[in-house]
C-alpha positions in Angstrom: 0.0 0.0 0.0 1.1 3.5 -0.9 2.1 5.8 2.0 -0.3 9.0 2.1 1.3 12.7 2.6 -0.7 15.6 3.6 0.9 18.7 1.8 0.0 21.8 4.1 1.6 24.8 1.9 0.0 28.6 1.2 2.1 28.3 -2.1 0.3 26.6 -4.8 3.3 26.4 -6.7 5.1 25.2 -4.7 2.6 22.4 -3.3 2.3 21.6 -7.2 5.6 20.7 -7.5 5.5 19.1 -4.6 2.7 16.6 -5.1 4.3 15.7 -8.8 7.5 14.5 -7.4 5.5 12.5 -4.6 3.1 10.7 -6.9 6.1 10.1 -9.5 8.2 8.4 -6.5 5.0 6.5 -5.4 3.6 8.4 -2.7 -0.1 9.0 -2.1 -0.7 12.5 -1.9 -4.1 12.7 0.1 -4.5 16.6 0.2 -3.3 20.1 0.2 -4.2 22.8 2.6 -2.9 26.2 2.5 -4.2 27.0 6.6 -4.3 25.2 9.9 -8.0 25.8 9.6 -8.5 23.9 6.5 -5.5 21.3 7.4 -7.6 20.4 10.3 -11.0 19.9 8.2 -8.4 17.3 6.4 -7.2 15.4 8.6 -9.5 13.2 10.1 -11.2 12.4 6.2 -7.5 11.9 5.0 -5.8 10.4 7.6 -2.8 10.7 5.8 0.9 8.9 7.3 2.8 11.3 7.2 2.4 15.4 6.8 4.4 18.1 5.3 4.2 21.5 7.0 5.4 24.7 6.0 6.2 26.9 9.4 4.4 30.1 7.8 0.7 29.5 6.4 -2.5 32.0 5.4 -3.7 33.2 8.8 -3.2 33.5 12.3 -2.0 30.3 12.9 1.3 28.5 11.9 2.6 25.7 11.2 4.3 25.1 14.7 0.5 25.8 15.7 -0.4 22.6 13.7 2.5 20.2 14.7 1.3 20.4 18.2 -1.9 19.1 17.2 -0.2 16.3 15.0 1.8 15.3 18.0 -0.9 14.5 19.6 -2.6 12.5 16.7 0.8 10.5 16.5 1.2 11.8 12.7 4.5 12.2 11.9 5.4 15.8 10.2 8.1 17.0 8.2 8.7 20.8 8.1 9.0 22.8 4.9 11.1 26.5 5.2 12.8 29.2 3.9 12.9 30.9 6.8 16.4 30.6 8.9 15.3 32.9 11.9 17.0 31.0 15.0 14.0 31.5 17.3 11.4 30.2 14.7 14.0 27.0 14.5 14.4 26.5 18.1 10.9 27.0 18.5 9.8 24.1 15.4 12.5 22.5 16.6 10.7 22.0 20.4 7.8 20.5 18.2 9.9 17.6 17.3 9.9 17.2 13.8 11.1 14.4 11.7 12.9 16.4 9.4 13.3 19.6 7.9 13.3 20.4 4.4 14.6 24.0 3.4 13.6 25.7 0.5 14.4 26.3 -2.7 14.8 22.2 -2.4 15.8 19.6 -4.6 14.0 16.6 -5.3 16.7 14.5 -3.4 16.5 16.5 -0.5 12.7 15.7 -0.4 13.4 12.1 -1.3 15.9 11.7 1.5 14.4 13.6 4.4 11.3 11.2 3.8 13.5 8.2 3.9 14.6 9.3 7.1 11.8 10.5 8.6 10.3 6.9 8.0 13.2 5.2 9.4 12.8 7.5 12.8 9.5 7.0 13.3 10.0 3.1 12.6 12.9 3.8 15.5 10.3 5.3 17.6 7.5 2.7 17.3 10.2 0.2 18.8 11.8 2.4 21.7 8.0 3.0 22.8 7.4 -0.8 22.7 10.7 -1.3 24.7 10.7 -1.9 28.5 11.1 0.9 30.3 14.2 -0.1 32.2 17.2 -2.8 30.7 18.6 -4.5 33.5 21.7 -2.6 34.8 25.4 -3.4 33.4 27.9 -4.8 35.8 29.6 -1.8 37.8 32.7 -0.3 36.3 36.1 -1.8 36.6 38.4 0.0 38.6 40.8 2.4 36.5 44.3 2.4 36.7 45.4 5.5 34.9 43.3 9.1 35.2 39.9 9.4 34.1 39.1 11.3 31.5 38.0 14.7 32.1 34.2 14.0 31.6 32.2 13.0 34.5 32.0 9.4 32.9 35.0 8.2 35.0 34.7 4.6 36.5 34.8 5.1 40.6 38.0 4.4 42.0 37.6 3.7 45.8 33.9 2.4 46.8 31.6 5.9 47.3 28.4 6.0 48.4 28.0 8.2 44.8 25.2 7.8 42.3 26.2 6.7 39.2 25.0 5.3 36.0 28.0 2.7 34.3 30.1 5.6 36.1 29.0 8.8 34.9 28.0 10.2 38.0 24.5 12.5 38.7 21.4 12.3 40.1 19.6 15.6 38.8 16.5 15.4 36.6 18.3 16.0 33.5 20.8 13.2 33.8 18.4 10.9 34.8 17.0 12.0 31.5 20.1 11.1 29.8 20.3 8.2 31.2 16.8 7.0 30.4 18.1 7.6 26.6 20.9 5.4 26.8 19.0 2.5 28.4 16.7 2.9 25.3 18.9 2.9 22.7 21.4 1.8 23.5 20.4 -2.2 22.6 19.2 -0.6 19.2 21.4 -0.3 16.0 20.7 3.2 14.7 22.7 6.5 15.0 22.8 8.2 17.9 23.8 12.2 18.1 25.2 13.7 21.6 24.5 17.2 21.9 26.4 19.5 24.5 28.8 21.6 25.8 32.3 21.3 25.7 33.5 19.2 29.0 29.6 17.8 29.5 30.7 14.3 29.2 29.5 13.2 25.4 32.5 11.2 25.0 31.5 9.2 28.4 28.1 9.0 27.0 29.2 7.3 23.8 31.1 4.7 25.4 28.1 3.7 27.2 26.0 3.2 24.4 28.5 0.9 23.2 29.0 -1.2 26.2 25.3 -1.8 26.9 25.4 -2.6 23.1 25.1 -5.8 21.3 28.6 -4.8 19.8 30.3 -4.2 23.1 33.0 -7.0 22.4 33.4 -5.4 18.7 35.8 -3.1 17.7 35.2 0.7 19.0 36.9 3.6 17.5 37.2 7.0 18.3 37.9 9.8 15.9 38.1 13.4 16.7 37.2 15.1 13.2 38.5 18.4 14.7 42.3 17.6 15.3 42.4 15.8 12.0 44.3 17.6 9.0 42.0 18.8 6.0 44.4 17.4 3.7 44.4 13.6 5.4 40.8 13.3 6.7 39.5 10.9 4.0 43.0 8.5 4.3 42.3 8.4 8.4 38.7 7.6 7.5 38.0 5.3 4.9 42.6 4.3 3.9 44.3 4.7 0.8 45.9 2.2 -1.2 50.0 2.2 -1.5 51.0 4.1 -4.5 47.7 6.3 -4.7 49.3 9.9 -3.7 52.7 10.7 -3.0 53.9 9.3 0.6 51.6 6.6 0.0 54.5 3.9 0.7 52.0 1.4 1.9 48.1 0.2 2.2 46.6 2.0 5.0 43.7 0.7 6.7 41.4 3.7 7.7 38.8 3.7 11.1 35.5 2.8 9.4 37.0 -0.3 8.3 38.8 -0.6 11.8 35.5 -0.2 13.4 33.6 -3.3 11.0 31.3 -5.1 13.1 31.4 -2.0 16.0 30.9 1.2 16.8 32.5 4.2 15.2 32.9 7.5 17.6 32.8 10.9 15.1 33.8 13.5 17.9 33.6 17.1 17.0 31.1 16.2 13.8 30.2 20.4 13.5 33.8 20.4 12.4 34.3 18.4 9.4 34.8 19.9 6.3 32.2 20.3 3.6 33.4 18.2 1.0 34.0 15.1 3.4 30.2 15.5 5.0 29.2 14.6 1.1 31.4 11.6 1.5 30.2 10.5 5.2 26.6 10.9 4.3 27.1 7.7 1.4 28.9 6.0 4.2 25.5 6.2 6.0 23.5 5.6 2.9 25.0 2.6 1.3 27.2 1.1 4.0 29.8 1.3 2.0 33.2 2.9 2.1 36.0 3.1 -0.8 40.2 3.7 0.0 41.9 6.3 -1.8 43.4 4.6 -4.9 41.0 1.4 -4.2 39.1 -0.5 -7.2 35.6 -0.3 -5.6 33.1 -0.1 -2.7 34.3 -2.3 0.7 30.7 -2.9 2.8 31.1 -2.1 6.6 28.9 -3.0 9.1 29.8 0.5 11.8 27.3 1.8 14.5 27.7 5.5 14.0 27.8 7.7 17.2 28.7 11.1 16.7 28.7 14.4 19.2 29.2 18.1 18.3 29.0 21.3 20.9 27.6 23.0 17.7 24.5 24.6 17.0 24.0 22.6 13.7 20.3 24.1 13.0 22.4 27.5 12.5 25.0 25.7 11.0 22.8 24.4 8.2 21.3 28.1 8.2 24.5 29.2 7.6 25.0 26.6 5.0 28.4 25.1 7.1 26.8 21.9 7.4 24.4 19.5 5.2 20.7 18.9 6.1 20.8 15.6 4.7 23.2 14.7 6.7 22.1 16.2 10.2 18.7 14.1 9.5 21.1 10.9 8.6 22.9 11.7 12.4 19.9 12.9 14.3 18.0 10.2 14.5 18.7 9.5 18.2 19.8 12.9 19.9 20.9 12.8 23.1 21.3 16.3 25.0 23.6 16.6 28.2 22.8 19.6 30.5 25.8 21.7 31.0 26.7 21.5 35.0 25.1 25.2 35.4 21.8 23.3 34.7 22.5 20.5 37.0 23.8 22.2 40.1 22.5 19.3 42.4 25.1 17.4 41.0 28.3 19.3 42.0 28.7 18.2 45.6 28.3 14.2 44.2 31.0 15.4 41.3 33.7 17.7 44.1 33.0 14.5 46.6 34.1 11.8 43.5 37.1 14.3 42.3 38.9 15.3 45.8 38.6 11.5 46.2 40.4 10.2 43.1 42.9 12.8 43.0 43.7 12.9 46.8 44.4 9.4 46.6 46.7 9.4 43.1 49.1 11.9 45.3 48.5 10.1 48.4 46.8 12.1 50.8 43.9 12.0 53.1 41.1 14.2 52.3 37.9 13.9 54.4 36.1 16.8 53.9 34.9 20.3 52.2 34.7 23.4 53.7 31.0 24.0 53.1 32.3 28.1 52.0 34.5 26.2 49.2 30.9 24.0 48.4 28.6 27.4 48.3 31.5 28.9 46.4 31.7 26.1 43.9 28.2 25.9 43.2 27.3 29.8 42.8 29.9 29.4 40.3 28.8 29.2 36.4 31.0 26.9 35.0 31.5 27.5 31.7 33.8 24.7 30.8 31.4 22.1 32.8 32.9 18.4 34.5 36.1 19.0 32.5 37.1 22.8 34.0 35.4 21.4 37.8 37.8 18.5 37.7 40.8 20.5 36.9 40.2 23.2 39.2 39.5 20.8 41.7 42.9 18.7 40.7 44.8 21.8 41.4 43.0 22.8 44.7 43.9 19.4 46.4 47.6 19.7 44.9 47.7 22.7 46.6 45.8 22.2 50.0 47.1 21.6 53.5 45.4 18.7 55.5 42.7 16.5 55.3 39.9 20.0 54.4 39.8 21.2 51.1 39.5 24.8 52.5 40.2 27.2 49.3 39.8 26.6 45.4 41.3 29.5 43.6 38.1 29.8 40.6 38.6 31.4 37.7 39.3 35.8 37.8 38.7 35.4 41.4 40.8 33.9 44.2 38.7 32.2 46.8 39.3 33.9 50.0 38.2 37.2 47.7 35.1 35.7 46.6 34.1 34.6 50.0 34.8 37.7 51.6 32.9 39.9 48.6 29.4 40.0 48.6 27.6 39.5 45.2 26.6 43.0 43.4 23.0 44.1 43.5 21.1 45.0 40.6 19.9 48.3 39.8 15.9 48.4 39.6 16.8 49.0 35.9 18.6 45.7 35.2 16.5 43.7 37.6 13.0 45.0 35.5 13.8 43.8 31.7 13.7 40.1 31.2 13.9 37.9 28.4 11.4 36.1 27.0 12.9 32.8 27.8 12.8 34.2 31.2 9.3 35.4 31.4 8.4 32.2 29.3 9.8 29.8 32.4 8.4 32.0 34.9 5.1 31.6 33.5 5.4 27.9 33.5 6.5 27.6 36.9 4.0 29.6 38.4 1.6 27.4 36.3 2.9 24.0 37.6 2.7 25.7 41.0 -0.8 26.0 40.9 -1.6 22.6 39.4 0.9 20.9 41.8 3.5 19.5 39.5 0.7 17.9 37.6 1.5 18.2 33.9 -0.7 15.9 31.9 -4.9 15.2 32.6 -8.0 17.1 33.4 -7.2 20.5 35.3 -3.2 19.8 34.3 -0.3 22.6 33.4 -0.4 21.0 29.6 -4.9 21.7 29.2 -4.3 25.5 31.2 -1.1 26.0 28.9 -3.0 24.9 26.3 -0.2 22.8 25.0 0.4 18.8 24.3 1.8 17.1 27.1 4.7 16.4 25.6 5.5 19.8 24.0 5.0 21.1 27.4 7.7 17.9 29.3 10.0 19.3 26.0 9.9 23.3 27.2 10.7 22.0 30.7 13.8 20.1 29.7 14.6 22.9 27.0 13.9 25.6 29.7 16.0 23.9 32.8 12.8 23.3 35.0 12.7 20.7 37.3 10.4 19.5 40.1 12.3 21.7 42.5 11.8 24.7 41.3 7.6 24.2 41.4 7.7 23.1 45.7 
């Protein structure tokens, strides 16, 4: 049977085209509306599979307006846009689309945005039909040499810490991370980790991997920023000997190392145009070809990649490929940065003065609770990474068994404890963002319905939002039970 797409488009040209290159790939097109209004009227007589939604439509409404309501239907969408405004993306983008198609568009871009929004919503129906816990992995094995600076380090000594295949954290947001990994983590599609630099998406990735079918397989990690334009495509896919000069012999490249595992593309935002062109037929066809070689090797690779790039304003900015952010974004993992999970610094300073007191062999029982407040007022822009440096250096330098100081960045301890914090003026403290204002709103909202987001008399019906579009804005915005009681 023929899959049916709902075209909802205010241009009739381009809704024309459009349905023409659907029905001449074999799709059913079941309708085109050029208004929420009329889209509605359509939907229940059409009840098409799949919709394709321009953001901007005749009317008062948009198309954002719509998705909620096709959310809630369970009909996947696909967007349609020429518009590259960054808060009209982030706000589509909390609407969770299944792709995005920009316009002026090629057929191909159509073709293969559809491809892949079929293939995540396939991905979908099985993580819904999943248990809601896998049984846990067996703890971590002690490590012998310094973690790495992400908060996935294994625990050395036995702490009474929370930790998930040691990444350490119990705040709402990591448990939301965590909750990912457990589902798809037994999968075999690709997975994106979205973050900061020093969040931990590096200790994310290996966990995937080990609570993955292909944990005794081959796993390779590859850092696409620190690699040389000129050698990217030998590192990645080899070259044969002879092929360009200083090619003395055969080299073997990582996809091909990483057959029958899991491939690690670290810093993805940073690859260079020409290869994305080249990764995105790895993706495709499973398929990769040395420099100098006589034809296509197959590789069977798990692709995990991470960036701390915006890649929606990257794709505005035509820096990276849409085709091939939908071929990585099936799975996106976000990590909070550790401004947005503050509950989790003492558990992360209590792990850290631990490990490190013990690799120089001292004793260190405790922290002054000034260095604690200190350490937690404190914004961390660098996240786990610059917290476990500054904390490596503070017990390097300390005297005794109390951490008493930590020297944080542009302002020595004892002069940060001693200062009190600037007020605002009336003038600064009255304008607010609209992100602000926004979360405000909500939280005075789930005050007033007591944390109750979903259900008769719920935040979600007085918001007048979908559930889930609302449980998204909470993530997106930072809000957590806490900040409702």
């Amino acid at each position: 049977m023929r899959k049916k797409i709902l075209i909802v488009e205010d241009e009739l040209i381009v809704a024309g085209d459009l349905r023409l290159l659907l029905e001449r790939s074999g799709y059913e097109v079941c309708g085109i509306a050029r208004s929420v209004q009329r889209a509605r009227e359509t939907l229940p007589v059409a009840r098409p599979d799949l919709v394709l939604l321009d953001i901007y439509l005749k009317g008062d409404l948009t198309g954002i307006d719509l998705a909620r309501d096709l959310n809630e239907l369970r009909i996947p969408f696909v967007y349609l846009s020429a518009n590259s405004n960054q808060q009209v993306l982030e706000a589509a983008k909390l609407t969770q689309p299944y792709g995005f198609i920009v316009k002026p568009f090629r057929e191909k871009d159509v073709l293969v945005t559809l491809d892949i929004a079929w293939y995540r919503y396939e991905i979908d129906r099985q993580v819904q039909g999943m248990p809601a816990r896998a049984p846990q992995a067996a703890p971590p094995a002690p490590l012998e040499a310094p973690p790495a600076p992400v908060p996935a380090a294994s625990v050395t000594q036995p702490l009474s810490l929370p930790n998930f295949d040691g990444i350490i954290g119990a705040s709402d947001g990591m448990l939301d991370v965590f909750e990912l990994i457990r589902q798809v983590a037994p999968l075999d599609t690709s997975v994106l980790v979205l973050g900061e630099s020093g969040t931990g998406k590096e200790g994310v990735a290996n966990c995937i991997h080990q609570r993955s079918s292909r944990r005794g397989k081959p796993y390779v990690k590859v850092n696409c920023a620190a690699l040389p334009p000129n050698l990217i495509e030998s590192e990645l896919f080899g070259h044969e000997k002879g092929s360009f000069t200083g090619a003395v012999e055969k080299r073997i490249g990582k996809f091909e190392k990483a057959n029958g595992g899991t491939i690690f593309l670290d810093e993805i935002g940073e690859m260079p145009a020409d290869m994305q062109v080249k990764l995105l037929r790895v993706l495709q066809e499973r398929e990769i070809e040395r420099i100098g070689g006589n034809g296509p090797i197959k590789v069977d690779v798990r692709v995990i990649a991470a960036t701390n790039r915006n890649l929606e304003k990257e794709i505005a900015q035509g820096n990276f490929r849409l085709d091939l952010y939908y071929r990585l974004h099936v799975f996106p993992i976000e990590i909070p940065a550790l401004r947005e999970r503050r509950e989790d610094i003492p558990l992360l300073v209590q792990y850290f003065v631990q490990f490190h007191a013990s690799r120089v062999g001292r004793v260190i029982d405790q922290v002054d609770p000034a260095v604690m407040r200190a350490l937690e007022a404190y914004p961390w822009p660098g996240n786990v990474r610059e917290l476990q440096n500054l904390i490596e250096r503070s017990v390097l330098l300390s005297k005794g068994n109390i951490l008493k100081e930590v020297a944080l960045p542009n302002q020595p301890y004892e002069q940060a404890r001693r200062t009190p914090a600037p007020q605002q003026t009336d003038d600064a403290a009255a304008v607010k963002t609209i992100v602000e204002i926004e979360r405000e709103h909500i939280i005075e909202v789930l005050k007033k319905c007591n944390h109750r987001i979903s259900g008769p008399g719920g935040a979600a019906e007085l918001l007048n939002l979908p559930p889930s579009t609302l449980t998204s804005k909470m993530k997106k915005l930072g809000i957590v039970k806490r900040h409702t009681t």
